[in-house]
N, C-alpha and C positions, 0 to 999 in steps of 0.2 A: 504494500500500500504506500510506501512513503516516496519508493520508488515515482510512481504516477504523481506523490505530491510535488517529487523535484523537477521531472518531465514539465509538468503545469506552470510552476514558480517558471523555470526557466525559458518556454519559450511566451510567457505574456512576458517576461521580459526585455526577452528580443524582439518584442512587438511595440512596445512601450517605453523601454528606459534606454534614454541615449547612452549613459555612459557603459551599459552590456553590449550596446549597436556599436559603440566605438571599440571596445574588446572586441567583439566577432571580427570587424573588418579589420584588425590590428593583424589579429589572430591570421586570417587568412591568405594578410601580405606577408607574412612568414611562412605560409607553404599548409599550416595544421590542416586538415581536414573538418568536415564540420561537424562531424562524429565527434573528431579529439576533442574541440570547442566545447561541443555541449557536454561533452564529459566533465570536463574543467569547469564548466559553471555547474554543473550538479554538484560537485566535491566543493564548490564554492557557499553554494546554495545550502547543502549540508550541514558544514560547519558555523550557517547562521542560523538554522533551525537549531541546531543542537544549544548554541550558546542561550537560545531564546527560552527553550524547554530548561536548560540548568537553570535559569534566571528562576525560572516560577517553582520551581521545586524546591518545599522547605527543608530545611537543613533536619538533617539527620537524629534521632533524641538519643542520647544518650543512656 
């Protein structure tokens, strides 16, 4: 499932947010594939879900 969440996040991104549109087209004048791109933004995308869900998760009791 989280899978399809990063799929989703990433391409309204590439639909919407200039500075991902400016990463793809950076990405592209260096040769990457658009495969390796959106892989890169899901491990990108990843590691913001993940910080978001630590955030909200109460500290552990003792």
């Amino acid at each position: 499932m989280l899978g399809h969440i990063l799929h989703r996040i990433v391409f309204t991104r590439l639909r919407v947010d200039p500075g991902t549109q400016d990463y793809y087209v950076r990405r592209i004048k260096e040769g990457k594939t658009r495969r390796e791109i959106v892989r890169c933004l899901k491990r990108h995308a990843a590691r913001e879900v993940f910080q978001l869900v630590k955030q909200l998760r109460p500290a552990p009791r003792s």
